[in-house]
Biotite code that builds the C-alpha atoms (Angstrom):
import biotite.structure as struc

atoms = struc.array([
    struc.Atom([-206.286, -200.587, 234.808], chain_id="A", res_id=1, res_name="UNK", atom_name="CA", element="C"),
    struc.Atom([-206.390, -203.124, 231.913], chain_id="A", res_id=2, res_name="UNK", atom_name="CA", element="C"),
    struc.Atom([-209.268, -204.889, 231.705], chain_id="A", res_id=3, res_name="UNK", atom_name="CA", element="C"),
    struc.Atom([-210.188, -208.675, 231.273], chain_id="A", res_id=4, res_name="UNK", atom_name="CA", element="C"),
    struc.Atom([-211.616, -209.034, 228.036], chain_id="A", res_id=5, res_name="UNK", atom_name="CA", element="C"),
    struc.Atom([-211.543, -212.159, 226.147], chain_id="A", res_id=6, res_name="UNK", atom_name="CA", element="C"),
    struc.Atom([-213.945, -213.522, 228.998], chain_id="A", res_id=7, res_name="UNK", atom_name="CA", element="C"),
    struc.Atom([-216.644, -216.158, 227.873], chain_id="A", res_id=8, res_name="UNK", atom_name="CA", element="C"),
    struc.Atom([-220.006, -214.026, 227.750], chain_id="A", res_id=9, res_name="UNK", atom_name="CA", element="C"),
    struc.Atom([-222.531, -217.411, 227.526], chain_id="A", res_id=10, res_name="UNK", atom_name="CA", element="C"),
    struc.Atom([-224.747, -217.951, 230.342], chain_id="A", res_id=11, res_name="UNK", atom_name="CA", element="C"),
    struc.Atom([-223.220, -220.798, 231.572], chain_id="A", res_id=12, res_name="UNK", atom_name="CA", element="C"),
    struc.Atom([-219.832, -218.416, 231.945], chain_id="A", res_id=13, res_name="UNK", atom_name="CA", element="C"),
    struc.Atom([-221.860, -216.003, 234.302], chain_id="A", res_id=14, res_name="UNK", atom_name="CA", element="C"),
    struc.Atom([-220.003, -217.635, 237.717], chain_id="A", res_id=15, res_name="UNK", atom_name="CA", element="C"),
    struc.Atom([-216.202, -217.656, 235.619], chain_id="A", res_id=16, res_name="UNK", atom_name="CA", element="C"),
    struc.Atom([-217.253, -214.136, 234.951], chain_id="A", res_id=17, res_name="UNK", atom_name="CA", element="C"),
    struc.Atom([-218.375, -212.703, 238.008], chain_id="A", res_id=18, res_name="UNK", atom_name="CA", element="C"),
    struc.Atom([-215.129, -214.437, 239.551], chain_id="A", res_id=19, res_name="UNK", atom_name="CA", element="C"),
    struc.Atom([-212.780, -213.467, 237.039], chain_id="A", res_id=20, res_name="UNK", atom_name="CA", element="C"),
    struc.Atom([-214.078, -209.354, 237.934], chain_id="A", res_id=21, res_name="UNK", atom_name="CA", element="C"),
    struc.Atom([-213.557, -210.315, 241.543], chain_id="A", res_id=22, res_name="UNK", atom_name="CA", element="C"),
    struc.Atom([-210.189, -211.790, 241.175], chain_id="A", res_id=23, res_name="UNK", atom_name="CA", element="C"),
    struc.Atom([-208.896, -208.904, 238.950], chain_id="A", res_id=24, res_name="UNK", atom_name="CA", element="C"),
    struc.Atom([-210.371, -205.787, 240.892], chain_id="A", res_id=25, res_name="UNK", atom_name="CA", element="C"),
    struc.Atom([-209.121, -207.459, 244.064], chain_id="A", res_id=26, res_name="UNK", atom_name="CA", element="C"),
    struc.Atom([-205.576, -207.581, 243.095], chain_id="A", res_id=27, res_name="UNK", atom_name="CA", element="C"),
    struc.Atom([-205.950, -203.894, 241.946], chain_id="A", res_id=28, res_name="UNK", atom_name="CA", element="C"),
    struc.Atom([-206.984, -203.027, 245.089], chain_id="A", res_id=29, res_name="UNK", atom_name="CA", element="C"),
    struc.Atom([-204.703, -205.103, 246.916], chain_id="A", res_id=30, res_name="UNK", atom_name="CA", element="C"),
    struc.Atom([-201.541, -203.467, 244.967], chain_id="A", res_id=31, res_name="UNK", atom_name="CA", element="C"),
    struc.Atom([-202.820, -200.057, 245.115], chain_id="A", res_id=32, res_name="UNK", atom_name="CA", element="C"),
    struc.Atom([-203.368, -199.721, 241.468], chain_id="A", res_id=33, res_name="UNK", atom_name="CA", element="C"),
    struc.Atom([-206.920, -199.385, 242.233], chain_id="A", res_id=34, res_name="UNK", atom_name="CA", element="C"),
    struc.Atom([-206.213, -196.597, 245.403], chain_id="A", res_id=35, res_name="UNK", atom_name="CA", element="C"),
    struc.Atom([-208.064, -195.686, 248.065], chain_id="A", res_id=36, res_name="UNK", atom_name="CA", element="C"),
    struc.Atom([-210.894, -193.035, 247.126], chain_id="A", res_id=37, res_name="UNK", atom_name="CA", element="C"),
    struc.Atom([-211.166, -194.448, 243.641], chain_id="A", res_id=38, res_name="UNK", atom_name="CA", element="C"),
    struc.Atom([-214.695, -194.015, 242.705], chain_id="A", res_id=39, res_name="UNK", atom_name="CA", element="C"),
    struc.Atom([-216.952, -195.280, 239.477], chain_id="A", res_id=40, res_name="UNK", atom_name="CA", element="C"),
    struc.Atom([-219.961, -196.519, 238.246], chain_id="A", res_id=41, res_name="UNK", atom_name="CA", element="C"),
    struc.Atom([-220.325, -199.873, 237.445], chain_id="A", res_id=42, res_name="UNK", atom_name="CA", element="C"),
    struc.Atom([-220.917, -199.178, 233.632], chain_id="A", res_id=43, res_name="UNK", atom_name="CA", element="C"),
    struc.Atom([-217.201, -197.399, 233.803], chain_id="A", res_id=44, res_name="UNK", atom_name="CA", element="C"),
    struc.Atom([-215.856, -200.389, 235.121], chain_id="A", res_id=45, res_name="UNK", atom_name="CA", element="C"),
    struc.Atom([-217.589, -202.962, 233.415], chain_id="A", res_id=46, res_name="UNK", atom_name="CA", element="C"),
    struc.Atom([-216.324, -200.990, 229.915], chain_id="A", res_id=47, res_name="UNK", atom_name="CA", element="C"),
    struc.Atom([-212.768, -201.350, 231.285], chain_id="A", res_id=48, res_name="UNK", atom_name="CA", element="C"),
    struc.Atom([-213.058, -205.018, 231.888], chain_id="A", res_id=49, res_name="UNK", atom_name="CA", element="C"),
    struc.Atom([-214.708, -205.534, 228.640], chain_id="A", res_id=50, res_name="UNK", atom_name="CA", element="C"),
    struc.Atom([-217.570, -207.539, 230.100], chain_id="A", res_id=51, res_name="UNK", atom_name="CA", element="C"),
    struc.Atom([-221.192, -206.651, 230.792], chain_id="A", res_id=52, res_name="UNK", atom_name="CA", element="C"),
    struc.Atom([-222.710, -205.422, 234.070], chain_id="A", res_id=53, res_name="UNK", atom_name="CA", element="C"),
    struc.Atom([-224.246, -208.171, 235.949], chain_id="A", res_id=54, res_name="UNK", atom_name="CA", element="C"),
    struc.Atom([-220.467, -209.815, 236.897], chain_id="A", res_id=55, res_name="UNK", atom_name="CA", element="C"),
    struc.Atom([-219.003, -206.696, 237.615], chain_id="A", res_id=56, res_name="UNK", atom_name="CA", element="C"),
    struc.Atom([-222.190, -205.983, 239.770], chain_id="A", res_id=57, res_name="UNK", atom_name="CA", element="C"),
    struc.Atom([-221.306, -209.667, 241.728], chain_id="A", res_id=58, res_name="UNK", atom_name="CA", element="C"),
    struc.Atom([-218.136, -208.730, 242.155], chain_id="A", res_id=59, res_name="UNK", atom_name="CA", element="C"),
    struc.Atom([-218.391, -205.439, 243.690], chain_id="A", res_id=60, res_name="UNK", atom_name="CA", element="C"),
    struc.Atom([-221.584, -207.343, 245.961], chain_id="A", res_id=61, res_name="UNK", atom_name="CA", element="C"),
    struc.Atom([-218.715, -209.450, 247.122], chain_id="A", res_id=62, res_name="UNK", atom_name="CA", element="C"),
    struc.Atom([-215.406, -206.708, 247.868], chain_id="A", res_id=63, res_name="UNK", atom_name="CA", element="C"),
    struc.Atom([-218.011, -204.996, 249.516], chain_id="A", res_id=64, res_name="UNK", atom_name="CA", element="C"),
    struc.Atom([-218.551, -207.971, 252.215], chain_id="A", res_id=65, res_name="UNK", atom_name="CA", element="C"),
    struc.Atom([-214.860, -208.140, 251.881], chain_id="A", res_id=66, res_name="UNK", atom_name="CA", element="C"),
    struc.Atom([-214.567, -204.365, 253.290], chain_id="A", res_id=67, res_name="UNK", atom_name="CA", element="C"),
    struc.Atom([-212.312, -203.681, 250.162], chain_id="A", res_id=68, res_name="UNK", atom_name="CA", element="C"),
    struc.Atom([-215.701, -201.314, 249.041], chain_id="A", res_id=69, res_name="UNK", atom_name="CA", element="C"),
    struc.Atom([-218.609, -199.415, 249.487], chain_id="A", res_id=70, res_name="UNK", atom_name="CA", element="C"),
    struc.Atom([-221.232, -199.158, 247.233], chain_id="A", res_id=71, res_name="UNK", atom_name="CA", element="C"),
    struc.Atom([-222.672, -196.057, 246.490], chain_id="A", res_id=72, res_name="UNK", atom_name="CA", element="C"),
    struc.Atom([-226.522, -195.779, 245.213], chain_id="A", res_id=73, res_name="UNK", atom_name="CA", element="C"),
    struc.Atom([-226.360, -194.522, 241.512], chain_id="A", res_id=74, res_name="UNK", atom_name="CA", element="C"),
    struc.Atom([-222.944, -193.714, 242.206], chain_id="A", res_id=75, res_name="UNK", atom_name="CA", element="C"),
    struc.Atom([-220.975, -196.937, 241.849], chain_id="A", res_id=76, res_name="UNK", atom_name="CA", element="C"),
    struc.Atom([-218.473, -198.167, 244.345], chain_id="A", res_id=77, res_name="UNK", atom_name="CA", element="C"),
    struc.Atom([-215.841, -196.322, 246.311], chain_id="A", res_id=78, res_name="UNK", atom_name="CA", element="C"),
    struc.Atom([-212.376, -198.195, 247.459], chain_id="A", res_id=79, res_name="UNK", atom_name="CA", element="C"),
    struc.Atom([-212.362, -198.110, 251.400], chain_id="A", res_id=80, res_name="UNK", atom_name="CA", element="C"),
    struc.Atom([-209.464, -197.041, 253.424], chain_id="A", res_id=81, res_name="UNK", atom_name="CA", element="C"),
    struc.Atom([-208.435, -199.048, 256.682], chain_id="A", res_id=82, res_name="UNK", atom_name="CA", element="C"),
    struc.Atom([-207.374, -197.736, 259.905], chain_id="A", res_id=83, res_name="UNK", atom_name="CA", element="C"),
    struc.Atom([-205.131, -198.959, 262.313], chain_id="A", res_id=84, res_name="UNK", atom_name="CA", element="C"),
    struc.Atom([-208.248, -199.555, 264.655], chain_id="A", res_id=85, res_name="UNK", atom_name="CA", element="C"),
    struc.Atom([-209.920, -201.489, 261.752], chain_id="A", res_id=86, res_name="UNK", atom_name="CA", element="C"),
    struc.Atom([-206.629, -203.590, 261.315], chain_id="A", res_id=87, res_name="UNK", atom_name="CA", element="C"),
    struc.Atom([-206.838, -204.454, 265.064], chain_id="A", res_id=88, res_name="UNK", atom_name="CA", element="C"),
    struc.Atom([-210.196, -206.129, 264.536], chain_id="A", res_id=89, res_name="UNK", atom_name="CA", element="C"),
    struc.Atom([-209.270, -207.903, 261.622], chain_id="A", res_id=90, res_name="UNK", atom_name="CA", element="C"),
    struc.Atom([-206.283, -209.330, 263.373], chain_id="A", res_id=91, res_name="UNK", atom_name="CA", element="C"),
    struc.Atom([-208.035, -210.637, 266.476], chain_id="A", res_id=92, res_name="UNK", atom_name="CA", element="C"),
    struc.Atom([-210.482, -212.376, 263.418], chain_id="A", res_id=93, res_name="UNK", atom_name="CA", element="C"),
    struc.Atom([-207.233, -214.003, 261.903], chain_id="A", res_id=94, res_name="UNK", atom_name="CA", element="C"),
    struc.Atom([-205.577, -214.833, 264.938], chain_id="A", res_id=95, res_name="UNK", atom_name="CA", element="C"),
    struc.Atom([-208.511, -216.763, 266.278], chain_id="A", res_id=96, res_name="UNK", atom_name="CA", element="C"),
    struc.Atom([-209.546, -218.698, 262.794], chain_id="A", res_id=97, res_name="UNK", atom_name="CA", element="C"),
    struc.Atom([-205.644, -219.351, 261.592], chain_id="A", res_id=98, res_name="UNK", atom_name="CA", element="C"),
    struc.Atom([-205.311, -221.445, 265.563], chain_id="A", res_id=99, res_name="UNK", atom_name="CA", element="C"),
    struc.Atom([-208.037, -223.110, 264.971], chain_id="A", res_id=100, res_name="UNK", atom_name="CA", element="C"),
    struc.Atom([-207.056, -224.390, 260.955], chain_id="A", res_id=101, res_name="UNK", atom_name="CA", element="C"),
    struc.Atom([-203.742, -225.560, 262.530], chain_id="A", res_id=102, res_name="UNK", atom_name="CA", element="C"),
    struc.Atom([-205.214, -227.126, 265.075], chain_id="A", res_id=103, res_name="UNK", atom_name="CA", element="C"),
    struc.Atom([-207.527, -229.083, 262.955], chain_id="A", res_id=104, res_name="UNK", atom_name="CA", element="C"),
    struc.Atom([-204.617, -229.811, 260.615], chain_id="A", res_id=105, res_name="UNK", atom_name="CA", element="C"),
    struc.Atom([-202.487, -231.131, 263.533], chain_id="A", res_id=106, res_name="UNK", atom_name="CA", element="C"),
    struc.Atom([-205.429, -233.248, 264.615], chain_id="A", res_id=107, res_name="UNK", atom_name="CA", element="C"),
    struc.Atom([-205.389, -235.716, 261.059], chain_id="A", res_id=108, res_name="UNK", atom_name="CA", element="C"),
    struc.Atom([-201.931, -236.599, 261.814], chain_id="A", res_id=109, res_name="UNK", atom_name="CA", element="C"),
    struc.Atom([-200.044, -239.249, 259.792], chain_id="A", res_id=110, res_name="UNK", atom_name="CA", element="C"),
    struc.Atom([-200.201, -239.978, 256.087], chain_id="A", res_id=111, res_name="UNK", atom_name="CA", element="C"),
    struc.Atom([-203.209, -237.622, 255.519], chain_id="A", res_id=112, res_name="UNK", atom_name="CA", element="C"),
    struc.Atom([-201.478, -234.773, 256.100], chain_id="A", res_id=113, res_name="UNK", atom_name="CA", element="C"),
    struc.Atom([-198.331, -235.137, 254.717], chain_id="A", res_id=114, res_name="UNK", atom_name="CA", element="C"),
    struc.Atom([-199.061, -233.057, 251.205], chain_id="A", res_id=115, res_name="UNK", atom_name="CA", element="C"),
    struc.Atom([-200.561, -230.283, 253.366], chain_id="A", res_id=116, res_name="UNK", atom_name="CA", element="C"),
    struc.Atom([-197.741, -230.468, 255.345], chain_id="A", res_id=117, res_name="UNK", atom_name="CA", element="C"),
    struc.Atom([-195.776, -230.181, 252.006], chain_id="A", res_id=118, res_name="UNK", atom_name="CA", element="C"),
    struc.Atom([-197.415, -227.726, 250.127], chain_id="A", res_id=119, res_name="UNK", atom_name="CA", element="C"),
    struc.Atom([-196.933, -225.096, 253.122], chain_id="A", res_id=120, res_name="UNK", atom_name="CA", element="C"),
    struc.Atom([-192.874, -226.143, 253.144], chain_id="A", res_id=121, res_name="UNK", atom_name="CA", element="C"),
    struc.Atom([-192.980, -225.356, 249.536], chain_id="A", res_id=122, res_name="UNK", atom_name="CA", element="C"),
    struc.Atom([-193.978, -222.101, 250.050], chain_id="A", res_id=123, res_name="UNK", atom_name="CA", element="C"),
    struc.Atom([-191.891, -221.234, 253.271], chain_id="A", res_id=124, res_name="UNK", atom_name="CA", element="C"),
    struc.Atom([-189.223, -222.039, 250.743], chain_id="A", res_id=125, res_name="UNK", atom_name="CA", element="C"),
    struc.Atom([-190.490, -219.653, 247.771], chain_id="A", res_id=126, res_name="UNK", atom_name="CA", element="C"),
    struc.Atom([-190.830, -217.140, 251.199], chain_id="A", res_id=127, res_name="UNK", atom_name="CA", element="C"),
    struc.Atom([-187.014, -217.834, 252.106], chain_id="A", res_id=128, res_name="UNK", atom_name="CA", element="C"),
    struc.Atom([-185.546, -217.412, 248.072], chain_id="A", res_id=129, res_name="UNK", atom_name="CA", element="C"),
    struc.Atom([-187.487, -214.381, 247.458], chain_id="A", res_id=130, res_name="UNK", atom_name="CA", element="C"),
    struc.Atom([-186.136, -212.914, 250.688], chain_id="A", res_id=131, res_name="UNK", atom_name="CA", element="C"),
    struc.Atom([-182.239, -214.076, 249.608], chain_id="A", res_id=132, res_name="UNK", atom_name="CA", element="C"),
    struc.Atom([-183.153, -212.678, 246.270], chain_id="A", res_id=133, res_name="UNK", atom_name="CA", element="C"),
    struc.Atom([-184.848, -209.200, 247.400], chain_id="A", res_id=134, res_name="UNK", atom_name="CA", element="C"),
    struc.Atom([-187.751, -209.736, 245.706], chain_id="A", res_id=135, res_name="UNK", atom_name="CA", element="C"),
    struc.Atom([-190.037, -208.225, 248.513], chain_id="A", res_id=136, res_name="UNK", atom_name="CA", element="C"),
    struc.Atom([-193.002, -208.988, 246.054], chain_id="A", res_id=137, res_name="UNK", atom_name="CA", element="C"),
    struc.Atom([-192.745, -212.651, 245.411], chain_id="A", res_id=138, res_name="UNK", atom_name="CA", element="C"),
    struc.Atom([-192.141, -212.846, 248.880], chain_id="A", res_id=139, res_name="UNK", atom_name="CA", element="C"),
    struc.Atom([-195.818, -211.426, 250.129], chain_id="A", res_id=140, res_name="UNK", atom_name="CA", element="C"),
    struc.Atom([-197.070, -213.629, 247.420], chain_id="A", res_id=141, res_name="UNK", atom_name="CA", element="C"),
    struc.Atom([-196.108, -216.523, 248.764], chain_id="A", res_id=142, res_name="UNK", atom_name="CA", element="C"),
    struc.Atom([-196.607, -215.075, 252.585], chain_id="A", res_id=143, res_name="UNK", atom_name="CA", element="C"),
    struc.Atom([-199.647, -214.879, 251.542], chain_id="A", res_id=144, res_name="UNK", atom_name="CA", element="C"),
    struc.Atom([-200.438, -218.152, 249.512], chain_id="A", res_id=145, res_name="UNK", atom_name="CA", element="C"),
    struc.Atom([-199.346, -219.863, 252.634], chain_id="A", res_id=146, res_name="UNK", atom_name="CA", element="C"),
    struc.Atom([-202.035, -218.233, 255.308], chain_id="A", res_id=147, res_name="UNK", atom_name="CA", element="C"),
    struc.Atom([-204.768, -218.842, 252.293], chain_id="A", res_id=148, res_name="UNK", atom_name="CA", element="C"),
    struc.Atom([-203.475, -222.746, 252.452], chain_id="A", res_id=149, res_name="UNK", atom_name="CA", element="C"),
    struc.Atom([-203.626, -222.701, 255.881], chain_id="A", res_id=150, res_name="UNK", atom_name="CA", element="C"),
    struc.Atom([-207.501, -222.412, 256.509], chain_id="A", res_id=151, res_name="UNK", atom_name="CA", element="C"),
    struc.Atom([-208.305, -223.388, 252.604], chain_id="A", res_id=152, res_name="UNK", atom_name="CA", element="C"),
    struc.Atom([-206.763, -226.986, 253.682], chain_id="A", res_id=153, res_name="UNK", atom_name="CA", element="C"),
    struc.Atom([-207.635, -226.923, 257.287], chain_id="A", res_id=154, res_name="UNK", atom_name="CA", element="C"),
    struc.Atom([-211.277, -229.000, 256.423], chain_id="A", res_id=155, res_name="UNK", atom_name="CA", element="C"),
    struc.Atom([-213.455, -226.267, 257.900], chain_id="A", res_id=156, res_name="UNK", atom_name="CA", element="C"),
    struc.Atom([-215.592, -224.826, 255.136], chain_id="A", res_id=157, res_name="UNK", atom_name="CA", element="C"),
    struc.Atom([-216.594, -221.954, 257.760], chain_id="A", res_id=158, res_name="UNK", atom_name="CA", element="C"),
    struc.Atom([-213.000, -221.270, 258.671], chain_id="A", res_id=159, res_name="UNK", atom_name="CA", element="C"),
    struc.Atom([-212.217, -220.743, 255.229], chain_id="A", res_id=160, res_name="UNK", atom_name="CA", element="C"),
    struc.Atom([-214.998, -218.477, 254.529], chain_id="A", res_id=161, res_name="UNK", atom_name="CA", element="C"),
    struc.Atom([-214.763, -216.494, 257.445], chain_id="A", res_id=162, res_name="UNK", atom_name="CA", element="C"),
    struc.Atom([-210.985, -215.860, 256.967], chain_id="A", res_id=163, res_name="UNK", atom_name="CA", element="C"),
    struc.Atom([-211.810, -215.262, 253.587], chain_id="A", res_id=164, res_name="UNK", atom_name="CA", element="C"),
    struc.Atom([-213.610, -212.060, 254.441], chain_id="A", res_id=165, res_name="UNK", atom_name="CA", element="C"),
    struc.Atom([-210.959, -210.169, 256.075], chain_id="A", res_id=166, res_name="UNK", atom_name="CA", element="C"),
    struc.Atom([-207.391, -211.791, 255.041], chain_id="A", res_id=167, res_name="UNK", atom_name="CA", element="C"),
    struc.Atom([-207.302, -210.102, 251.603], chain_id="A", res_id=168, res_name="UNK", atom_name="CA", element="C"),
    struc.Atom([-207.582, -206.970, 254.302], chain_id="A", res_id=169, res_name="UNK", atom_name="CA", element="C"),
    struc.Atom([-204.554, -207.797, 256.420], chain_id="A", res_id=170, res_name="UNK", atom_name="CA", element="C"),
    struc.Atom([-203.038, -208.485, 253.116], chain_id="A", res_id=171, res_name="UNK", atom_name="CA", element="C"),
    struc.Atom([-203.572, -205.183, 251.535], chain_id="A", res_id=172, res_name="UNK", atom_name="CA", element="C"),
    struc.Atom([-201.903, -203.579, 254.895], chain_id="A", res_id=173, res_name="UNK", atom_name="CA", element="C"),
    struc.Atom([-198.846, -205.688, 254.407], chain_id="A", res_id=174, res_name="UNK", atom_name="CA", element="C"),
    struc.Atom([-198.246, -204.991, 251.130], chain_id="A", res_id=175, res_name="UNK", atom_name="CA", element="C"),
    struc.Atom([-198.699, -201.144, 251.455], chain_id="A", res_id=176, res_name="UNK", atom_name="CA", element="C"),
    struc.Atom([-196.357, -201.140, 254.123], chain_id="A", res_id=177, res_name="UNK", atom_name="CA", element="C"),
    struc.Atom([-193.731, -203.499, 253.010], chain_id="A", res_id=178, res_name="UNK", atom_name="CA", element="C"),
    struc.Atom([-190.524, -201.577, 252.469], chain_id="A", res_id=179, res_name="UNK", atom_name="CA", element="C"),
    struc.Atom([-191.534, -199.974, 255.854], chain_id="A", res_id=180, res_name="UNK", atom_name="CA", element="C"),
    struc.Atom([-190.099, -202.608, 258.073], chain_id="A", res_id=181, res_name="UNK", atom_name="CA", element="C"),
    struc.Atom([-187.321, -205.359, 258.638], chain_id="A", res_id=182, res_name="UNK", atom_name="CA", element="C"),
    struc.Atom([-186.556, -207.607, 256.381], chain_id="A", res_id=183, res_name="UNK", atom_name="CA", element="C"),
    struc.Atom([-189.115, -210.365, 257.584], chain_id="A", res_id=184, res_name="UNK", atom_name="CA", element="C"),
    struc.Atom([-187.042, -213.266, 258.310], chain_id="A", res_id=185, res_name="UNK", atom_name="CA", element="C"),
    struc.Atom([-188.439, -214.366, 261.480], chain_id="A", res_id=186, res_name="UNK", atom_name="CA", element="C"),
    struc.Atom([-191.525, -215.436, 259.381], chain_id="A", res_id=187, res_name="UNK", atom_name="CA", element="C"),
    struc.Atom([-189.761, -218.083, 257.797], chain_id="A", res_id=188, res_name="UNK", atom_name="CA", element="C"),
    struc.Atom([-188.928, -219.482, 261.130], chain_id="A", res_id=189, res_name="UNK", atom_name="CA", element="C"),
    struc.Atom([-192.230, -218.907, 262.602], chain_id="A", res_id=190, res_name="UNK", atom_name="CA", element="C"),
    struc.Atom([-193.803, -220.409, 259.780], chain_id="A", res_id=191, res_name="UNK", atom_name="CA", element="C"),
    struc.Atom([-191.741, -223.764, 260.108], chain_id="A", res_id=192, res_name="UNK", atom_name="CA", element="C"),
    struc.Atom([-193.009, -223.894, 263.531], chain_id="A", res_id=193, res_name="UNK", atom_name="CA", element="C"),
    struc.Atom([-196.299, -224.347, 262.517], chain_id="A", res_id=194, res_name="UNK", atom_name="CA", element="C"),
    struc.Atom([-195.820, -226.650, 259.596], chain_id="A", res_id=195, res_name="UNK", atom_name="CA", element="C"),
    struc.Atom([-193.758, -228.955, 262.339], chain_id="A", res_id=196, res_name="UNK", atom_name="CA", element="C"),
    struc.Atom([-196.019, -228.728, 264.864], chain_id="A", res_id=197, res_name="UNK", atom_name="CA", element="C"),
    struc.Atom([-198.596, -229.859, 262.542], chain_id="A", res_id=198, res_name="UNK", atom_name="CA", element="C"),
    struc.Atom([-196.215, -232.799, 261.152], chain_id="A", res_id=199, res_name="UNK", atom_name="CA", element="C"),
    struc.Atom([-195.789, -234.187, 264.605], chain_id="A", res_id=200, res_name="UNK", atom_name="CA", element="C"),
    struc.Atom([-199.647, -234.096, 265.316], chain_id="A", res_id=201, res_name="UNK", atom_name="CA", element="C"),
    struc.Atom([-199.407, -231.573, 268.218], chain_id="A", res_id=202, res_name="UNK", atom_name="CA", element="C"),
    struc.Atom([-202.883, -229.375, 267.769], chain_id="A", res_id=203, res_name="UNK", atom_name="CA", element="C"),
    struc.Atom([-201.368, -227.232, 271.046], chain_id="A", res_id=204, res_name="UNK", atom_name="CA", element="C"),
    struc.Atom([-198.436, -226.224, 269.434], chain_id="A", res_id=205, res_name="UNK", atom_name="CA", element="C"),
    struc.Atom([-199.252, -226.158, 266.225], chain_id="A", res_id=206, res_name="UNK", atom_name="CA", element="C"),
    struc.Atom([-202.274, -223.513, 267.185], chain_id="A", res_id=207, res_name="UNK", atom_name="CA", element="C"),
    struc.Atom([-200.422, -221.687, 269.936], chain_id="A", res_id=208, res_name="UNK", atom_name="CA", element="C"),
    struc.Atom([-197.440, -220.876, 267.112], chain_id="A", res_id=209, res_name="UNK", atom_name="CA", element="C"),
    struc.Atom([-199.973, -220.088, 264.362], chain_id="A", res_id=210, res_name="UNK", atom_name="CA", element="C"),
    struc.Atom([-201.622, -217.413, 266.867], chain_id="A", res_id=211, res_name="UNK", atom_name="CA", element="C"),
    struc.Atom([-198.159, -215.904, 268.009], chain_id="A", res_id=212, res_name="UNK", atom_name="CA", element="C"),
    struc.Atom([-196.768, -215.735, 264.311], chain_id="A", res_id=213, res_name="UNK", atom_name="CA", element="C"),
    struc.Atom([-199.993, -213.324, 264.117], chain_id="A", res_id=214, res_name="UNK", atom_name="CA", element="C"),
    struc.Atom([-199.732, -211.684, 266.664], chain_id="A", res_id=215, res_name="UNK", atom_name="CA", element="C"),
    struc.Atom([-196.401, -210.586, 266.118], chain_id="A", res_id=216, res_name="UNK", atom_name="CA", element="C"),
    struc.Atom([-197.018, -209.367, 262.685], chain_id="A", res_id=217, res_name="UNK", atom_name="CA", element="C"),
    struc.Atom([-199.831, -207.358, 263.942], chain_id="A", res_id=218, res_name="UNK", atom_name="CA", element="C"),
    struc.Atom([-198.259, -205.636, 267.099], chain_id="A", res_id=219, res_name="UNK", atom_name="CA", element="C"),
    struc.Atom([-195.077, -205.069, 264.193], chain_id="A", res_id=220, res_name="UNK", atom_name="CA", element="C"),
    struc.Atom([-197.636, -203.211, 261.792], chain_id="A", res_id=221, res_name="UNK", atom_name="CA", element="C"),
    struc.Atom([-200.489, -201.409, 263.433], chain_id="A", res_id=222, res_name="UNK", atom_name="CA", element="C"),
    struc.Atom([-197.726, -199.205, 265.113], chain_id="A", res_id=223, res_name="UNK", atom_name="CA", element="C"),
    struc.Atom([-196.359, -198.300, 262.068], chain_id="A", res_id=224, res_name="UNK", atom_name="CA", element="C"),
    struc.Atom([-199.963, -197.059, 260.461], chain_id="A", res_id=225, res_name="UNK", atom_name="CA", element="C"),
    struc.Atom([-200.019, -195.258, 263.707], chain_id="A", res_id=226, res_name="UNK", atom_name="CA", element="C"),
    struc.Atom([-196.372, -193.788, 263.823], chain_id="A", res_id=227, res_name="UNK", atom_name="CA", element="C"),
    struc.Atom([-197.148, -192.601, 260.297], chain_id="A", res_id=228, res_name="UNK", atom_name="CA", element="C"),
    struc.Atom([-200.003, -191.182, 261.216], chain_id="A", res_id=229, res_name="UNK", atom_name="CA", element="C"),
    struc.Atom([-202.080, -193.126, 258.526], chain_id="A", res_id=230, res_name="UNK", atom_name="CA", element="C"),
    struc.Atom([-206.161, -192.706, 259.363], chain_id="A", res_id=231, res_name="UNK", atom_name="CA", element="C"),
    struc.Atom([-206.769, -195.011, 256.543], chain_id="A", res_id=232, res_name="UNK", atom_name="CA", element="C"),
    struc.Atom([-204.879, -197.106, 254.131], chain_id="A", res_id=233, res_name="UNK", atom_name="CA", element="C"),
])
């Protein structure tokens, strides 16, 4: 695990700082190089990331709300697993809040919505090259980068928070179990259905496809954890 040195240490760089330790231990955790069980202090981990305490201790505050940790008294944190029952609950979460963000979307209609409306083709079409190309990775990144614009652009500071909280969870799941099923083409196609939905101002459609493109995905991978026997990922 490389750390993140370089970082501006002056007070008024706490926030960057804090984020920056966020941003990088999530997307250890999320690729597994950071695995499930890993356990240190926060004075290991701040030495790795070549900052002080304090942001690594904000950071770890906030995977914790996240689920991604738990922190251990005088012990430092410990990466969490997730079961198949926890991915259940998370999904319900994400099913309800992604309707709802293309519902909103749908509702502004017209010339407002057009660069959302473009920004989420863009990356159905980074989705749809990285699938022609095999490139499984860039593929969840941009899977992913379109959910986050999804709720980030839906208007709803609450929606966007709350998702926040559990979609770098779903996320994680995904990308564990990625070369464990089909090649995901039908997300492309699901994923247009929402964006023209939400062009042609239809907030029934547009949340009633956004709901069933999740629920698909999670009745496709909770049983595989389960088939696999995996207690926790």
């Amino acid at each position: 695990m490389e750390g993140v040195r370089g970082a501006d240490e002056s007070p008024a760089g706490a926030e960057a700082r804090a984020d920056a330790a966020y941003r990088f231990l999530r997307n250890a955790i999320l690729t597994n190089e950071i695995p499930v069980g890993f356990q240190a202090t926060e004075v290991e981990i701040a030495a790795r990331l070549g900052m002080s305490r304090t942001p690594v201790h904000e950071a770890m505050a906030r995977l914790q709300e996240e689920g991604f940790v738990q922190i251990l008294p005088r012990r430092g944190i410990l990466v969490k697993g997730l079961s198949p029952a926890d991915l259940l609950e998370i999904y319900d979460i994400l099913i309800g809040l992604e309707g709802a963000a293309a519902e909103r979307l749908a509702l502004e209609g017209g010339d407002a919505i057009s660069e959302v409306v473009q920004e989420l083709e863009n990356l159905t079409e980074r989705m749809e090259l990285a699938l022609d190309a095999g490139d499984m990775d860039a593929w969840a990144d941009a899977d992913e980068a379109f959910h986050d614009a999804l709720v980030a652009r839906c208007g709803n500071g609450r929606i966007r928070r709350l998702a926040g909280t559990v979609s770098g969870q779903s996320h994680r799941a995904r990308r564990l179990t990625l070369n464990m099923r089909p090649p995901p083409a039908q997300s492309v196609i699901e994923h247009r259905q929402i964006i023209h939905a939400i062009e042609a101002a239809d907030p029934i459609a547009a949340g009633s496809a956004a709901r069933a493109h999740r629920r698909r995905a999670r009745d496709q991978l909770v049983p595989i954890l389960r088939r696999l026997n995996f207690s926790s990922l």
